[in-house]
KEPA-786266 format. One record per residue: x, y, z of N, C-alpha, C, CB in turn. Coordinates in pm, whole numbers, padded with zeros to 5 digits, always signed. Each point is the difference from the previous one (the first is absolute). Glycine has a CB too. Example, Ala and Ser with C-alpha at 12.3 -4.5 7.8 and 13.67 -1.06 7.14 Angstrom:
+01319-00569+00780-00089+00119+00000+00090+00120+00000-00189-00117+00125 +00154+00222-00197+00082+00119+00006-00077+00109+00073+00118-00063-00215 
END
This chain:
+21885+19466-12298+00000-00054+00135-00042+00108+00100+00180-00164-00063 -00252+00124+00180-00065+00077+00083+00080-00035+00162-00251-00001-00180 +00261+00026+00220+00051-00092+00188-00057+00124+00105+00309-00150-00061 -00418+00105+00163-00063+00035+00069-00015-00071+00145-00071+00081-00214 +00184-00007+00323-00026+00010+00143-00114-00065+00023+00105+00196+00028 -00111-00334+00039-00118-00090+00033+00002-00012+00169+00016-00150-00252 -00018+00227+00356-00021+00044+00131-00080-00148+00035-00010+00310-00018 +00037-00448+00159-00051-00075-00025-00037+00039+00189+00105-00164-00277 -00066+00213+00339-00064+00011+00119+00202+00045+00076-00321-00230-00019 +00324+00244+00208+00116+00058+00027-00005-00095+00147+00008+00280-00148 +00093-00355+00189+00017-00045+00130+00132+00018+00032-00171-00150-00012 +00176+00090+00116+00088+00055+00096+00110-00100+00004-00176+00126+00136 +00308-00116-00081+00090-00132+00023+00084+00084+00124+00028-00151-00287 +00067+00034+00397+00051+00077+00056+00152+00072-00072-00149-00139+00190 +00167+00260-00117+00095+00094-00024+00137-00100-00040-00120+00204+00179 +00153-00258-00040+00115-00089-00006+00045-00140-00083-00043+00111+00194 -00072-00159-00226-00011-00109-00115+00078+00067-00096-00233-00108+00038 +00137+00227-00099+00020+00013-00130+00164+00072-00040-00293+00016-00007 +00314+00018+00119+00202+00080-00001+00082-00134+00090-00052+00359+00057 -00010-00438-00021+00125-00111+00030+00098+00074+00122+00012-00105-00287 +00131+00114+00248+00079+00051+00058+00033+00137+00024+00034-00183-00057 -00128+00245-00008-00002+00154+00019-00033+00022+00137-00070+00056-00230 +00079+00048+00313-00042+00038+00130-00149+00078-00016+00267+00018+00085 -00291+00025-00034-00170+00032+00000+00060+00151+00014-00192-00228+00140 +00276+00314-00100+00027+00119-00012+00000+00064-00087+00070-00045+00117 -00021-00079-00243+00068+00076-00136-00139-00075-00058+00337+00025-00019 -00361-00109-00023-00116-00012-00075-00124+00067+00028+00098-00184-00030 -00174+00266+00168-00059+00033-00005-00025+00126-00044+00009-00161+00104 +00097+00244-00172+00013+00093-00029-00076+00061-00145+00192-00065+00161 -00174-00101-00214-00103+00002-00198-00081-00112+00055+00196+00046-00265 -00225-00114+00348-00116-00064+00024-00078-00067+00143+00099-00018-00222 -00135+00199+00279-00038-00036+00151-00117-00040-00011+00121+00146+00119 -00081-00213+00087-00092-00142+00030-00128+00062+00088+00228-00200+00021 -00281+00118-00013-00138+00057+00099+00063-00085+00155-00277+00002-00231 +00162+00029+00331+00028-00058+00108+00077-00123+00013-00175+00110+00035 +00106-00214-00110+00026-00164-00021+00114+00011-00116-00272-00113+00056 +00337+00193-00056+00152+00013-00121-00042-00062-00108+00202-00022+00148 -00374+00052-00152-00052-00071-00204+00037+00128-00064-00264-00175+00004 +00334+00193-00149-00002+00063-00116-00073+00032-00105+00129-00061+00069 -00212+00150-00106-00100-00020-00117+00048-00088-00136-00087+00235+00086 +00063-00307-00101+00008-00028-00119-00132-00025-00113+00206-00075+00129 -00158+00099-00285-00103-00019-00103-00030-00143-00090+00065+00244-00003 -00132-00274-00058-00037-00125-00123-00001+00073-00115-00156-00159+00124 +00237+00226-00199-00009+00087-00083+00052-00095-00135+00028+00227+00182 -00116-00258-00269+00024-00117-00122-00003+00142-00119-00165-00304+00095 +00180+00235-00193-00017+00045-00143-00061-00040-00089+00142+00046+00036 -00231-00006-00111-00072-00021-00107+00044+00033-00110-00143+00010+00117 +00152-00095-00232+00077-00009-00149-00104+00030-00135+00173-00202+00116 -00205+00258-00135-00052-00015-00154+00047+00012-00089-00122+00042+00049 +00139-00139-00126+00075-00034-00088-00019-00074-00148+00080+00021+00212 -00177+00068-00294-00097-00045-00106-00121-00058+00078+00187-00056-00180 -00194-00088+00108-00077-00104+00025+00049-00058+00206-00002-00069-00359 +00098+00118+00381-00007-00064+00098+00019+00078+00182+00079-00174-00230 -00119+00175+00289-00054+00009+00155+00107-00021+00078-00220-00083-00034 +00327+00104+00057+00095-00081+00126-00014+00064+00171+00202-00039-00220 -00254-00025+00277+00078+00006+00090+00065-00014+00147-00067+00057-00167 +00183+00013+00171+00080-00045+00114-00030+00020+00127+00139+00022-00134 -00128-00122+00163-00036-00035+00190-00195+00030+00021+00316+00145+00121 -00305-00177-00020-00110+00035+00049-00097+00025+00098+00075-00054-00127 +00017+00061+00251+00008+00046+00093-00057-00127+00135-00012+00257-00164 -00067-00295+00282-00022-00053+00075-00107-00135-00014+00089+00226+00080 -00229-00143-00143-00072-00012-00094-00123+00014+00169+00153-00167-00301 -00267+00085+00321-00053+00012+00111-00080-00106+00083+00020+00196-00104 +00049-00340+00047-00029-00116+00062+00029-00043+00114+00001-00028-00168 +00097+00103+00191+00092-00070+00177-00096+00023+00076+00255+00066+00011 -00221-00093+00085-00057+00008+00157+00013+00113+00078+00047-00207+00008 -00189+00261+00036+00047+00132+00114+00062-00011+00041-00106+00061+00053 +00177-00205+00006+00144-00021+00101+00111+00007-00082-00095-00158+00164 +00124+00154-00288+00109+00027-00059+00013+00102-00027+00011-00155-00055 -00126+00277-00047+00034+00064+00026-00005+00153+00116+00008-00177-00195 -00021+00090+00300+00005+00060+00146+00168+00054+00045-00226-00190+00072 +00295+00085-00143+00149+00032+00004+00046+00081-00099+00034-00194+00094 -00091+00246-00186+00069+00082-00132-00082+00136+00001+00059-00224-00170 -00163+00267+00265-00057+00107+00000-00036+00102-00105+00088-00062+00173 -00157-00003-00259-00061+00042-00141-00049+00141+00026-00081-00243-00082 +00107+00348+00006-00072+00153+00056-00024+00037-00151+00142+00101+00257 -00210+00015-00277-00042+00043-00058-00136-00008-00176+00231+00034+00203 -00263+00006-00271-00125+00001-00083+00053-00048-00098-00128+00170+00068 +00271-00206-00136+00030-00036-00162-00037-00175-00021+00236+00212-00022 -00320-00255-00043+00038-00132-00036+00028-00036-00156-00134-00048+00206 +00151-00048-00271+00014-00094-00075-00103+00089-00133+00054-00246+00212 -00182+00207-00156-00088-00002-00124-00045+00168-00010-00102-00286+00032 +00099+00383+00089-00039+00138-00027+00125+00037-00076-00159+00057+00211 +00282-00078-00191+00130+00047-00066-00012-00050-00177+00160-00034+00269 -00205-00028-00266-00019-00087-00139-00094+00074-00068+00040-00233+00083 -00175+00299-00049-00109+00079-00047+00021+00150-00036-00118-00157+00134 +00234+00158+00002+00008+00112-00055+00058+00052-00147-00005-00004+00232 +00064-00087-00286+00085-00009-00168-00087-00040-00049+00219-00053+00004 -00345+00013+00017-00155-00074-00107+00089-00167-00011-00124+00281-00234 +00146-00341+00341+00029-00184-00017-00101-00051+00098+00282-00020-00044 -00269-00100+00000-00062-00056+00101+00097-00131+00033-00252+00100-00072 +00290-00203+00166+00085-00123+00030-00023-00079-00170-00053-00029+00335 -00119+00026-00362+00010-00123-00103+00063+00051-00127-00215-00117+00088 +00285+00288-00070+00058+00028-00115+00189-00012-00008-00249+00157-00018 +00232-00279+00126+00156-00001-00019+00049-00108-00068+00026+00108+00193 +00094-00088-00274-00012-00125-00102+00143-00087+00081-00117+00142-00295 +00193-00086+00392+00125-00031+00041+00055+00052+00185+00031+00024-00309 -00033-00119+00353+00075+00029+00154+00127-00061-00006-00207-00006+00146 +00276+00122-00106+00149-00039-00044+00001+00012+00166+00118+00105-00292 -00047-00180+00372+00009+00015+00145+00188-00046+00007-00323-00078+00090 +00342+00234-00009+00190-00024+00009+00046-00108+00100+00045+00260-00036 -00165-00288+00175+00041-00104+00040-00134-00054+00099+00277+00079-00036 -00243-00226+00076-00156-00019+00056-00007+00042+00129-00050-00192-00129 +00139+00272+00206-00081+00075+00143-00117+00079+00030+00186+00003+00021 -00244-00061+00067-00171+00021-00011-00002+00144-00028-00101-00182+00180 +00176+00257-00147-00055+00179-00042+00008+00011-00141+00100+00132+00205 +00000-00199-00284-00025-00016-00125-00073-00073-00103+00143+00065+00084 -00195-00154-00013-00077-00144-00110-00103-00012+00064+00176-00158-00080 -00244+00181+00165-00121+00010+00118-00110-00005-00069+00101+00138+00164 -00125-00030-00254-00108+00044-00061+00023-00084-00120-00035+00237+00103 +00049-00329-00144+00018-00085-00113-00100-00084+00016+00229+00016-00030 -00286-00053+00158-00124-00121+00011-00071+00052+00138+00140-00245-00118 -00257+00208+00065-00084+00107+00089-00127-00146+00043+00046+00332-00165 -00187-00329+00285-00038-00112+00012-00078-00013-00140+00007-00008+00271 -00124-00066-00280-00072-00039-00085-00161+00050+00048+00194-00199-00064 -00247+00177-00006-00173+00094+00073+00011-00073+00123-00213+00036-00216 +00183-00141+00199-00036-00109+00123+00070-00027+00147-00054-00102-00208 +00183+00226+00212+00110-00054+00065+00066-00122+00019-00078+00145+00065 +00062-00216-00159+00040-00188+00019+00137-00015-00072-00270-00115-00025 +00338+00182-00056+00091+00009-00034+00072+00124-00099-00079-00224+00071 +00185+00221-00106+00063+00097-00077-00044+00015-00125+00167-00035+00118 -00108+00165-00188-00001-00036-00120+00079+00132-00058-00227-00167+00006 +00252+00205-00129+00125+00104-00036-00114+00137-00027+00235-00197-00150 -00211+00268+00223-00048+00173+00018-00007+00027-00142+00129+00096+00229 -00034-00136-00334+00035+00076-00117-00051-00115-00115+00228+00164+00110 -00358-00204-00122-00001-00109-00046-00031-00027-00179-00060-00029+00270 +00168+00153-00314+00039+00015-00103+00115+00036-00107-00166-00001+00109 +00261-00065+00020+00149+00066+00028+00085-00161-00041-00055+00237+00252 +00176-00187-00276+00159-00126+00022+00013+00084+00122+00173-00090-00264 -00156+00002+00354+00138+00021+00082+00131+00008-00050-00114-00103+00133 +00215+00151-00095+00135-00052+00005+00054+00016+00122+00030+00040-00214 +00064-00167+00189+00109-00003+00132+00108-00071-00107-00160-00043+00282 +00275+00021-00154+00117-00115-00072-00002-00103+00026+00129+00112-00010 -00095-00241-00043-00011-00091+00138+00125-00066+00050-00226-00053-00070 +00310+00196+00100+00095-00049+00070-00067+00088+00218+00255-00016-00325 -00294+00106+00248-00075+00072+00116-00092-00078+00050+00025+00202-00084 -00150-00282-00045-00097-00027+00085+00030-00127+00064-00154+00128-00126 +00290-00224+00140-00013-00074+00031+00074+00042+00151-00047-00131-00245 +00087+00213+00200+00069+00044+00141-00147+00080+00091+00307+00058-00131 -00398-00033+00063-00089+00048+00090-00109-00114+00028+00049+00245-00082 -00050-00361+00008-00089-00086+00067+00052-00116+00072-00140+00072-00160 +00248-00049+00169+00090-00112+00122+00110+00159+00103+00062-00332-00244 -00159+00388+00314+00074+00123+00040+00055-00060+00114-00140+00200-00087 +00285-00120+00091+00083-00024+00140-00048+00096+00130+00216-00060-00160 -00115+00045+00287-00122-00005+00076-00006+00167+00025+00015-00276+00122 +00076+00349-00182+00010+00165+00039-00107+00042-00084+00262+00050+00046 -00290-00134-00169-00113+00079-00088-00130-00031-00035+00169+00048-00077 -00192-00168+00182-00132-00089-00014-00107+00080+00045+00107-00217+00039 -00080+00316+00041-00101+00069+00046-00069+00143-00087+00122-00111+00215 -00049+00086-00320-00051+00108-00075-00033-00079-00160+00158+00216+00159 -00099-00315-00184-00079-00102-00080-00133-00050+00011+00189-00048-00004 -00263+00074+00003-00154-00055+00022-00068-00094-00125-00035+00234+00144 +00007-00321-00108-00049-00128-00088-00085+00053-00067+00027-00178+00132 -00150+00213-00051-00131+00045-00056+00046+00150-00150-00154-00075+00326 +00242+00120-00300+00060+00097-00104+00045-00053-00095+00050+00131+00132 +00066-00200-00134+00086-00091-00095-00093-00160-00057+00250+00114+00164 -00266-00160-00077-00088-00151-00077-00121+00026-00123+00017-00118+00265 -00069+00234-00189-00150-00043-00124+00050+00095-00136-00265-00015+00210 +00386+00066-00216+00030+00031-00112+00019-00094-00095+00066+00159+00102 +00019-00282-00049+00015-00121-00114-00072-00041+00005+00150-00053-00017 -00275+00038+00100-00107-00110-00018-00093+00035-00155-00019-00029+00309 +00054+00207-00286-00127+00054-00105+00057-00036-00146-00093+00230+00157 +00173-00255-00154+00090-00015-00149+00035+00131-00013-00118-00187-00137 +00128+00310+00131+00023+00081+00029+00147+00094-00029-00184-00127+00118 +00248+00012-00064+00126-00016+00025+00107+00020-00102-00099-00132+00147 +00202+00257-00142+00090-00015-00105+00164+00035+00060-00218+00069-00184 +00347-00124+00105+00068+00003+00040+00105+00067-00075-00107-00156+00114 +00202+00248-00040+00093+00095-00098+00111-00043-00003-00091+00182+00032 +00163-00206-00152+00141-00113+00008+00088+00087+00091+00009-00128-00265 +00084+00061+00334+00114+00052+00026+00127+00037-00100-00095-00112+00182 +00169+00234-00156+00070+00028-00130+00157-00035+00086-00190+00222-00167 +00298-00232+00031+00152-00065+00090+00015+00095+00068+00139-00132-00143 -00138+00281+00132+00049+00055+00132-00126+00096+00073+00270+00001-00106 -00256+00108+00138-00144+00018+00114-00109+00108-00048+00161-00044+00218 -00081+00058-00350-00117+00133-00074-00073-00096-00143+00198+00289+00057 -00345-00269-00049-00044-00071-00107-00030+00110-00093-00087-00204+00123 +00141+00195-00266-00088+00147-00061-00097-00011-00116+00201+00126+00056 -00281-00044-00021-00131-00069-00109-00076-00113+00026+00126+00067-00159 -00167-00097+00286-00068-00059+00094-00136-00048-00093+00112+00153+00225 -00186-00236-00180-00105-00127-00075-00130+00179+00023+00080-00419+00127 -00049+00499-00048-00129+00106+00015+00061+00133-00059-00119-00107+00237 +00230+00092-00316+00056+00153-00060+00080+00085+00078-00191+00008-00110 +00273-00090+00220+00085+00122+00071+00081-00116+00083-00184+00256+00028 +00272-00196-00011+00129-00081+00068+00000-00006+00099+00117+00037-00110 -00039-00115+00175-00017-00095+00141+00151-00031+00089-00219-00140-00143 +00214+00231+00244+00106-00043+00090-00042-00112+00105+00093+00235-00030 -00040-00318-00015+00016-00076+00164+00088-00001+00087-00090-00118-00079 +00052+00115+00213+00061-00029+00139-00040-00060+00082+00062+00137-00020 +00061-00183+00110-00026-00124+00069+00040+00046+00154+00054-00180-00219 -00047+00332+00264+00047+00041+00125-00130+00001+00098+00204+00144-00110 -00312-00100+00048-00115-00032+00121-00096-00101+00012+00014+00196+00001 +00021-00274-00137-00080-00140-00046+00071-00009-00138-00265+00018+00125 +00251-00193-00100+00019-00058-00212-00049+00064-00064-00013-00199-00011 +00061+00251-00078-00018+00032-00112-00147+00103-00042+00157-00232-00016 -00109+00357+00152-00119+00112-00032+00038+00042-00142-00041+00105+00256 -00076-00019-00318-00036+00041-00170+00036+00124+00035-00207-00140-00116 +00280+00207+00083-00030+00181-00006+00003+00024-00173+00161+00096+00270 -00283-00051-00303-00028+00061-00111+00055+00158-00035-00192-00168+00036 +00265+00191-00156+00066+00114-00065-00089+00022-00132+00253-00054+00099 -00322+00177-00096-00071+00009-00113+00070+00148-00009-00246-00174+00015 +00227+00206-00186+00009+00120-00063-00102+00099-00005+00130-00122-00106 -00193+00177+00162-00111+00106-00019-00001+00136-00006-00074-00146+00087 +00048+00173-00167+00049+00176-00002+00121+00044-00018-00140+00028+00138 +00233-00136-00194+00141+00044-00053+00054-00020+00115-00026+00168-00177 -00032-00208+00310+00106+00005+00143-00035-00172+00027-00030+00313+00147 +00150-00344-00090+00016-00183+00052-00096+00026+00149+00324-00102-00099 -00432+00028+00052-00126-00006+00179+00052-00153+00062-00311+00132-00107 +00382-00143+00214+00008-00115+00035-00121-00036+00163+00293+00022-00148 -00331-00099+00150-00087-00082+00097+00083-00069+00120-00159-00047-00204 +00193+00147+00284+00081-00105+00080-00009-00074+00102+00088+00107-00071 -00233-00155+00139-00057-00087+00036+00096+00013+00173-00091-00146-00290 +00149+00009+00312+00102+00044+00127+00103-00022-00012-00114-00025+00129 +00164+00072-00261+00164+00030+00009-00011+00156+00033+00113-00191-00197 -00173+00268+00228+00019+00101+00081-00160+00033+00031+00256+00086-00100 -00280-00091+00186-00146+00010+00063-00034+00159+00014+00027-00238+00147 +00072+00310-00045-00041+00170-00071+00130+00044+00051-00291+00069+00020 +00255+00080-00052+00171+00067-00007+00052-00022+00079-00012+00154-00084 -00030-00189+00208+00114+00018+00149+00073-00156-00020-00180+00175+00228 +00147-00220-00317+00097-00117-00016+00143-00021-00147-00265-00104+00132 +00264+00250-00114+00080+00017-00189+00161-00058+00144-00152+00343-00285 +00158-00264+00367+00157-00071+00004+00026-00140+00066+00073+00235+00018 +00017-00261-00093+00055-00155-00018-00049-00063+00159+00257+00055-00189 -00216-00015+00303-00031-00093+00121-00140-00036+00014+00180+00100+00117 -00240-00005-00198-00163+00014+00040-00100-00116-00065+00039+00271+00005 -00003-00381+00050-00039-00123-00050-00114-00034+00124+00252-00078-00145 -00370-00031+00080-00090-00025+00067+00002-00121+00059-00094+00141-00117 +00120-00157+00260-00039-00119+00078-00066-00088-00059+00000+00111+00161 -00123-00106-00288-00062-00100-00057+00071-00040-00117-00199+00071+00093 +00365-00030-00126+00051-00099-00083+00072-00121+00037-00002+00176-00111 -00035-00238-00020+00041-00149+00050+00142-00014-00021-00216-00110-00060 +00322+00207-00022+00135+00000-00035+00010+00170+00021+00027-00243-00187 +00043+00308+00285-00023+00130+00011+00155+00021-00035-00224+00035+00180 +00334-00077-00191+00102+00059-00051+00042-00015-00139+00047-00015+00210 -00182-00130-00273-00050+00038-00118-00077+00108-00051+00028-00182+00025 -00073+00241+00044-00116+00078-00039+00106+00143-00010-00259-00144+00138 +00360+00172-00006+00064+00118-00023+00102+00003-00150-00018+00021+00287 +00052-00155-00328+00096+00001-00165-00121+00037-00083+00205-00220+00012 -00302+00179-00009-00084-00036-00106-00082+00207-00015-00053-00382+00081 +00034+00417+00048-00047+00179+00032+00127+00042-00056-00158+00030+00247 +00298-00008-00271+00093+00055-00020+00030+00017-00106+00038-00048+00153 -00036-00075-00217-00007-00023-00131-00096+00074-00048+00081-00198+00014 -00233+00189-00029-00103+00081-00024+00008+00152+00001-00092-00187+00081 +00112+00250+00059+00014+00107+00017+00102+00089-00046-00110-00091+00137 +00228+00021-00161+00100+00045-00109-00076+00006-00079+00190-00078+00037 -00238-00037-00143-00041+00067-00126-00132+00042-00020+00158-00120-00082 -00209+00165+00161-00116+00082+00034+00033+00142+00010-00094-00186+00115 +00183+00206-00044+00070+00169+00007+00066-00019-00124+00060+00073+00270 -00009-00126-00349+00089+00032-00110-00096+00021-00147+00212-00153+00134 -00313+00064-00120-00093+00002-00105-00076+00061+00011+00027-00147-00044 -00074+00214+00149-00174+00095+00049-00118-00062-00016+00073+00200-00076 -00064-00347+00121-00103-00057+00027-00136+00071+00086+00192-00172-00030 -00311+00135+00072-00105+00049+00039-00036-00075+00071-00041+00108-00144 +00047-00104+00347-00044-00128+00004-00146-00016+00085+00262-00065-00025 -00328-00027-00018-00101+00022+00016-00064-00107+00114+00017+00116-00239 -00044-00039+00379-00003-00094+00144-00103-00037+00063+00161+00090+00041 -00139-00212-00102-00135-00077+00077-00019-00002+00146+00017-00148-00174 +00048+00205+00277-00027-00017+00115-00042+00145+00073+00153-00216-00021 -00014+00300-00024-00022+00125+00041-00098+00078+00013+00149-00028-00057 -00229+00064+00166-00113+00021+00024+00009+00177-00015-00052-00251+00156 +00130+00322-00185-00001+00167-00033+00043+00032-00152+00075+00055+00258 +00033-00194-00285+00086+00063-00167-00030-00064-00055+00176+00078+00011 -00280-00072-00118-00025-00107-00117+00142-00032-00071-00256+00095-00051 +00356-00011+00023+00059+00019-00135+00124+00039+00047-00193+00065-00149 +00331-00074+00145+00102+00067+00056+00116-00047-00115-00090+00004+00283 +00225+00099-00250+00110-00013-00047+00118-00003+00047-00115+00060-00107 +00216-00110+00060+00110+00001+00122+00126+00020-00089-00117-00177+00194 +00210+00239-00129+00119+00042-00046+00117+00002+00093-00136+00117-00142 +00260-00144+00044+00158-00023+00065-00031+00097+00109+00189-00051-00217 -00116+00062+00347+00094+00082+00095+00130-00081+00011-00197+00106+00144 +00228-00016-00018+00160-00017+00053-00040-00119+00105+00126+00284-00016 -00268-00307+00081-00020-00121+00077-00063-00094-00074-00009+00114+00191 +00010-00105-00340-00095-00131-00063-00098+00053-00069+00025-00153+00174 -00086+00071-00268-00140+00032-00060-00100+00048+00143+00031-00206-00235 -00096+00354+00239-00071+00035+00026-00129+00036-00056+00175+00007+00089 -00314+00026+00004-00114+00036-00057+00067+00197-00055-00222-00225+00197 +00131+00170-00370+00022+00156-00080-00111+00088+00037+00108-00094-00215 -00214+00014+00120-00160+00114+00058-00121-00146-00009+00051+00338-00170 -00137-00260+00202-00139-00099-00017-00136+00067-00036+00103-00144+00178 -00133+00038-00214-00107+00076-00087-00134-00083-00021+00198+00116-00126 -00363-00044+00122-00104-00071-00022-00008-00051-00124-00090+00112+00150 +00053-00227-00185-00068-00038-00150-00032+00098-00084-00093-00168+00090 -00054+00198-00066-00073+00085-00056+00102+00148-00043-00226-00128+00147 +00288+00141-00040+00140+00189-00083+00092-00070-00057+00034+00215+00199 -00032-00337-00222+00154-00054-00047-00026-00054-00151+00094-00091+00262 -00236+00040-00322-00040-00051-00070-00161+00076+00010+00198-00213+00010 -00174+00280-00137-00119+00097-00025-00103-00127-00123+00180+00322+00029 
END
């Protein structure tokens, strides 16, 4: 097995969304704001090789929206999708699997892209399964009204249309192990139904994917929950739980949002699981 940092592009969200009830004093301290109190944030997915098979997770915005949409998310910098992909010698039609942890457009975006003609959709990866659950996707295609705005049709619909479409059972309690793609599966239900966080073994160390059950370090302690969950005092049992056995086990976690720490660790104190060290891909996995 191979797993390779897939950089999908970096926008912005505001400061205060993403810490909720935190004050802007203390959060800006691991993640200051610009004028307009936006935060850098990353699309940072993962790429799986895995024999015969290609996975992978998330995929960042993708680049169909509208200058007016994304006029509000302030897209910056040179990484996308397909140069990140070349750079490992892939190309999109060499993916055999998109495993997506949940359908919010920064994550499932790039899943359907237009068609030559601009007249309609069609799947970016058009040699791929999807997966989702469909306890999620039904919750994402009848979205309530806090999360409709980050549900986007044009993202989620033409996945089932393509056949495409695959679905990962739900297990009786919230860890699946030995998953339908070779690696186990936490679900949670604190920032949406039934997000995927993938736990793989690589290099003798547990790499977990943690999508937005912790978006980047300035959110390891418990209050530091994001205005965009849909159950946030779910989300603080569900981080606690985790982060306990994340400091107890020496998990690796690996942050899709965090726009400075690919890779971090966290350990017991006297105030709680704290950040240990952090670390790039590339020095962490030679």
């Amino acid at each position: 097995m191979q797993v390779y940092p897939i950089e999908t592009g970096n926008f912005k969200l505001d400061g205060g969304a993403m810490f909720g009830v935190v004050p802007k004093v203390i959060w800006q301290k691991t993640n200051p704001a610009d004028v307009n109190n936006l935060i850098d944030m990353s699309m940072r997915c993962m790429l799986i090789e895995d024999g015969d098979r290609l996975i992978l997770i998330d995929n960042g915005t993708g680049d169909k929206q509208s200058e007016k949409f994304f006029g509000y998310y302030f897209p910056f910098g040179d990484a996308d999708l397909d140069s990140s992909l070349h750079k490992y010698g892939f190309h999109r039609d060499d993916i055999t699997d998109v495993f997506l942890t949940h359908l919010h457009f920064d994550h499932c975006g790039g899943s359907i892209q237009w068609n030559k003609s601009r007249t309609g959709y069609e799947p970016a990866f058009k040699n791929a399964k999807f997966w989702s659950n469909e306890n999620h996707w039904a919750w994402a295609t009848k979205p309530n009204p806090r999360e409709k705005a980050s549900f986007l049709k044009e993202n989620i619909n033409p996945i089932e249309a393509s056949g495409q479409l695959n679905f990962i059972s739900l297990p009786e309690k919230d860890m699946l192990k030995d998953g339908p793609l070779g690696f186990d599966i936490l679900f949670a239900d604190g920032h949406t139904e039934k997000q995927m966080i993938p736990h793989l073994t690589y290099q003798d160390k547990t790499l977990v994917f943690m999508a937005d059950l912790l978006p980047t370090v300035g959110h390891i302690p418990l209050p530091y929950v994001m205005s965009y969950d849909a159950r946030p005092l779910i989300t603080m049992d569900e981080k606690q739980r985790f982060l306990n056995k994340a400091a107890n086990e020496g998990y690796y976690l690996f942050l899709e949002h965090d726009a400075k720490n690919e890779i971090c660790t966290v350990k017991h104190t006297e105030k709680g699981v704290r950040l240990d060290q952090t670390f790039r891909f590339d020095e962490l996995f030679k």
